[in-house]
C-alpha positions as CSV (number, residue, x, y, z in Angstrom):
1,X,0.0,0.0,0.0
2,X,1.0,3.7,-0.7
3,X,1.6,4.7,3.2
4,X,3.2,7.8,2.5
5,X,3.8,10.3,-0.7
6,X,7.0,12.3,-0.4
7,X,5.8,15.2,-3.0
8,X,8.5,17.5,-4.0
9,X,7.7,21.0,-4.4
10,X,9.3,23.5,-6.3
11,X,8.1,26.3,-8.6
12,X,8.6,24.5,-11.9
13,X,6.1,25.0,-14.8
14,X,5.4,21.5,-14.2
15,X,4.5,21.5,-10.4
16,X,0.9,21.7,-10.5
17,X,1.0,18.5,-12.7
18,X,3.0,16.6,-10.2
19,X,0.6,17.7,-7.2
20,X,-2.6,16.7,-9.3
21,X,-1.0,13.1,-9.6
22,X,0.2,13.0,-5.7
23,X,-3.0,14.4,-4.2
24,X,-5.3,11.7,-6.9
25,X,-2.8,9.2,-5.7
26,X,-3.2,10.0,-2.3
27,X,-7.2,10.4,-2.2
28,X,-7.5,6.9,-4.0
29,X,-5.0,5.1,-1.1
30,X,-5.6,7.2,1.7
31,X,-1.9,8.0,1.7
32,X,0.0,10.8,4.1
33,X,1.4,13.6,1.8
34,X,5.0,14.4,3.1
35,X,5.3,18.1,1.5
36,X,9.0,19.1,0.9
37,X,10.2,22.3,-0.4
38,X,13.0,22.7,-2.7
39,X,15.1,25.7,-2.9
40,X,15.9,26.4,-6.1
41,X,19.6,27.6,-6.2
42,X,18.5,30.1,-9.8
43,X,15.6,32.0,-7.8
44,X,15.1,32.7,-4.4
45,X,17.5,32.0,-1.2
46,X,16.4,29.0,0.8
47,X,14.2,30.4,3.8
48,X,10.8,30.6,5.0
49,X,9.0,32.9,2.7
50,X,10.1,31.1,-0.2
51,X,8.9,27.8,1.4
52,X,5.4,29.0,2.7
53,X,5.1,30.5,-1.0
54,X,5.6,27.1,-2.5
55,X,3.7,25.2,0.1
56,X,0.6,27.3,0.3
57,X,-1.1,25.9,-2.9
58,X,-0.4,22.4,-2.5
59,X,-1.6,22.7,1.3
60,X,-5.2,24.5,0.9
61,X,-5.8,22.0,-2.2
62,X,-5.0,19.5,0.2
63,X,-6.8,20.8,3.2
64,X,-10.1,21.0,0.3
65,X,-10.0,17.5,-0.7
66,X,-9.6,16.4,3.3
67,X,-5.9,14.7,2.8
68,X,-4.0,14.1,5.6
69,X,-0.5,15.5,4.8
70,X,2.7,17.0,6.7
71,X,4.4,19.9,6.0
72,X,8.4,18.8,6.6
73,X,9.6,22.1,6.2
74,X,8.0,25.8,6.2
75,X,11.5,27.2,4.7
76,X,12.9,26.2,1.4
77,X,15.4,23.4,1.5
78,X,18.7,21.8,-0.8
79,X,17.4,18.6,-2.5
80,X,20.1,16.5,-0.5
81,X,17.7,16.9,2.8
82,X,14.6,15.4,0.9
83,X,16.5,12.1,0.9
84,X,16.0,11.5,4.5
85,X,12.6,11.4,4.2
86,X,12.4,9.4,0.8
87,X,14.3,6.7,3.0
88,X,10.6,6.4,5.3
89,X,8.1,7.3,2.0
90,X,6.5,5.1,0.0
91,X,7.3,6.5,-3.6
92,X,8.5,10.0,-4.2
93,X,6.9,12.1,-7.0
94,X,8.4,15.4,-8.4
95,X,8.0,17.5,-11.3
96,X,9.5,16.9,-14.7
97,X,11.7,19.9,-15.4
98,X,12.4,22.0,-18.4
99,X,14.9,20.4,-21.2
100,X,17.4,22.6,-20.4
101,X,17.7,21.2,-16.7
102,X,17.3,17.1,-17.8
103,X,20.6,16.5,-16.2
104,X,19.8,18.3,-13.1
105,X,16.1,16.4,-13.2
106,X,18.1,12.9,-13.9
107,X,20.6,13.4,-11.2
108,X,17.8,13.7,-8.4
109,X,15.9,10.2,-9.7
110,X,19.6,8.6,-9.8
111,X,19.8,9.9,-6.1
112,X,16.6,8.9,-4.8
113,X,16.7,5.4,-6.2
114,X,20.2,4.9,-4.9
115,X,20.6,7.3,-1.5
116,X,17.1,7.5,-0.9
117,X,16.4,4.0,-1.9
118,X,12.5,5.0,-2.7
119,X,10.5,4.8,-6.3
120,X,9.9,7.8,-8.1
121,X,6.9,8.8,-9.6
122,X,7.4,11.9,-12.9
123,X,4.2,13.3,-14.6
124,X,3.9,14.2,-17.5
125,X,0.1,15.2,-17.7
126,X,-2.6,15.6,-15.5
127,X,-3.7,11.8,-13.8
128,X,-5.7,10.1,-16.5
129,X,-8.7,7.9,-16.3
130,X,-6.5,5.1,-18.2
131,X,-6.3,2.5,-16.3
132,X,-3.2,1.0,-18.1
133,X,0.2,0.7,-17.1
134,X,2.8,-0.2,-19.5
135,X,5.9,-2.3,-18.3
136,X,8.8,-2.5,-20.7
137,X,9.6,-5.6,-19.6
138,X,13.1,-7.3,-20.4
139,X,12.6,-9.9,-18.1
140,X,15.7,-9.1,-15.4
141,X,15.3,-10.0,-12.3
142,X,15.7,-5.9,-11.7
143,X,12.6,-5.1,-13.8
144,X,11.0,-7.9,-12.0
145,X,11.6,-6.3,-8.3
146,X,10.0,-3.0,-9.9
147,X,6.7,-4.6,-11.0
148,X,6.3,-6.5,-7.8
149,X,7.0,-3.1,-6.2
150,X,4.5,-1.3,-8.4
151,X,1.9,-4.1,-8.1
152,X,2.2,-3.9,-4.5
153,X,1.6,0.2,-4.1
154,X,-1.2,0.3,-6.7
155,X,-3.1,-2.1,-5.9
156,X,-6.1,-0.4,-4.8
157,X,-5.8,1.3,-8.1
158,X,-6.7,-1.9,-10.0
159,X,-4.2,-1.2,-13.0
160,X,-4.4,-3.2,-16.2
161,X,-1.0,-4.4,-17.2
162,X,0.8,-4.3,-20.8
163,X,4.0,-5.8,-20.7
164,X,6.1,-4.5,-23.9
165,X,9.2,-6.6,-25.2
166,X,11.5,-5.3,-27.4
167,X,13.8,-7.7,-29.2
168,X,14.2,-9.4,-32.8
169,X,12.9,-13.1,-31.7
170,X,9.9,-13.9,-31.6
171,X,9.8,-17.3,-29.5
172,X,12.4,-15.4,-26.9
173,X,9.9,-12.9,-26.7
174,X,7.2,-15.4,-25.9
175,X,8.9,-16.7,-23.4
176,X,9.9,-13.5,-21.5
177,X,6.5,-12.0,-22.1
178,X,4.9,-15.4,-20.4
179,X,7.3,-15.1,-17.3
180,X,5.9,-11.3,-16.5
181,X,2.3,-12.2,-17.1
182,X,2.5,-15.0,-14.4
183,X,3.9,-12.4,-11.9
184,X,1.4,-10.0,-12.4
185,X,-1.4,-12.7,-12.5
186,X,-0.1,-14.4,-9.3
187,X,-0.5,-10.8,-7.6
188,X,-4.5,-10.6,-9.1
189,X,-4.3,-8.0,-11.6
190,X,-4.5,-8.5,-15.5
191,X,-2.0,-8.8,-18.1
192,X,-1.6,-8.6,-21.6
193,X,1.7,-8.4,-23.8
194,X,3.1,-6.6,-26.9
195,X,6.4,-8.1,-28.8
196,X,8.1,-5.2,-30.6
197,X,11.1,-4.5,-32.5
198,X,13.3,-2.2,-33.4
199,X,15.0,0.8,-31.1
200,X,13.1,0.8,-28.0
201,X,12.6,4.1,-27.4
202,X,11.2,5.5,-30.5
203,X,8.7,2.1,-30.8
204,X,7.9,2.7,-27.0
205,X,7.5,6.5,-27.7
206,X,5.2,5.3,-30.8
207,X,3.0,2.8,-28.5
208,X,2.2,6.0,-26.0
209,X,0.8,8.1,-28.8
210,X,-1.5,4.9,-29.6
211,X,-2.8,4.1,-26.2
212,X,-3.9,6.1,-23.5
213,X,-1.2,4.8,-21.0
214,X,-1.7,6.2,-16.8
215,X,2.2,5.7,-16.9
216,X,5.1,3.8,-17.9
217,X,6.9,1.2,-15.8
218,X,10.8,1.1,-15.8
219,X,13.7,-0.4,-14.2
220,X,16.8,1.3,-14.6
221,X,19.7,-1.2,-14.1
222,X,23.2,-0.2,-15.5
223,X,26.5,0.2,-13.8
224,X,25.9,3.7,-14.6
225,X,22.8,4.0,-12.1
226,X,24.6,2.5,-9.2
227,X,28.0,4.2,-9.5
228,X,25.5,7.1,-8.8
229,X,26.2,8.8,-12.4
230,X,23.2,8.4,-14.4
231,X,20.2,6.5,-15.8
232,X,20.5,3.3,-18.3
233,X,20.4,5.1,-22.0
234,X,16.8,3.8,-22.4
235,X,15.5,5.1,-19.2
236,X,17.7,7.7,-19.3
237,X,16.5,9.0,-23.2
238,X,12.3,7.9,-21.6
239,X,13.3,10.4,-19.0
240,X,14.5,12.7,-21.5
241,X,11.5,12.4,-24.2
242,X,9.2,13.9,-21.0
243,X,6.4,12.4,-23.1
244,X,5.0,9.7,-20.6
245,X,4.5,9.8,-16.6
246,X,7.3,7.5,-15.3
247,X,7.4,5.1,-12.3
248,X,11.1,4.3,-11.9
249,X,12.4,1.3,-9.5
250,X,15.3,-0.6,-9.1
């Protein structure tokens, strides 16, 4: 179950996406919100006017829709303090940021799936009625921890699963595909599967224009993750592409 949110605030363009998807999330699970406010090093010093300015929206909506939440910090904090907390949250969701900053915004996921050892949650749009979540499922036992993980938080949300293979071998793929269906069948939910290939990415990027997907499953898993550098080059371009809401585990 989703216990506790850890929401980041900051004053991105895409903020108010990310607190639509925490507060739905949260009013579905009747989840805690853990509000954190980020200092942003480009605008205002860290302190307590900038923090009540970025809090204050995020804490009447939450106060409207009757959430339980706690405000961690009234002043504005570095991003290195929200890890403490994403050690004792559930899944931490922040905003995507602007192209220009994708290696500052892939640098905090790296640090929370590693230092803060949570799942992270990125929006791209406001929550969706979809109820599918794609998995691009390679069969590792890494992407496997993720959808057990991901099956286990949303489970009140009664998710329909599409596992997605990429690869050039159709019996292989079979196989694979058959080995993720029977984990999320063994956990009650639905699956269904989808072989594709080509460059994953661009087919994946394809498949999201095609179906209304909630979000996108992935499991980054490269030496690059862990050495605490960056992502895997398909999560890392997914990240990139901002075109799908993410739901990244290791």
């Amino acid at each position: 179950m989703l216990k506790r949110i850890l929401l980041i605030i900051d004053a991105s363009p895409q903020m108010e996406i990310a607190a639509d998807y925490a507060l739905a999330i949260a009013a579905r699970h009747g989840s805690q919100l853990l509000l954190f406010p980020l200092a942003d090093k480009s605008s205002a010093p860290a302190g307590a006017a900038s923090g009540e300015l970025l809090l204050g929206p995020t804490v009447q909506r939450a106060e409207a829709a009757g959430l339980s939440y706690q405000v961690l910090s009234t002043s504005a904090l570095p991003f290195s303090r929200s890890l403490e907390w994403s050690r004792c949250s559930d899944i931490a969701v922040l905003p995507y940021l602007a192209p220009k900053s994708a290696a500052r915004m892939e640098k905090r996921v790296v640090r929370l799936l590693t230092d803060g050892g949570c799942p992270v949650l990125l929006p791209s749009a406001a929550p969706l009625e979809s109820k599918v979540a794609a998995v691009a499922w390679d069969g590792s036992s890494a992407m496997a921890r993720a959808l057990k993980l991901h099956l286990q938080l949303f489970r009140r949300s009664r998710l329909r699963y599409l596992l997605v293979h990429m690869g050039d071998h159709p019996d292989k793929a079979l196989s694979i595909l058959e080995q993720g269906c029977a984990l999320v069948e063994a956990q009650g939910a639905a699956a269904e599967t989808l072989a594709l290939s080509g460059a994953p990415v661009p087919r994946i990027l394809e498949l999201s224009a095609s179906i209304r997907l909630n979000h996108l499953i992935v499991a980054p898993h490269s030496r690059r993750l862990f050495s605490k550098q960056r992502l895997g080059p398909t999560s890392g371009k997914l990240l990139r592409s901002r075109v799908n809401s993410l739901f990244l585990a290791t």
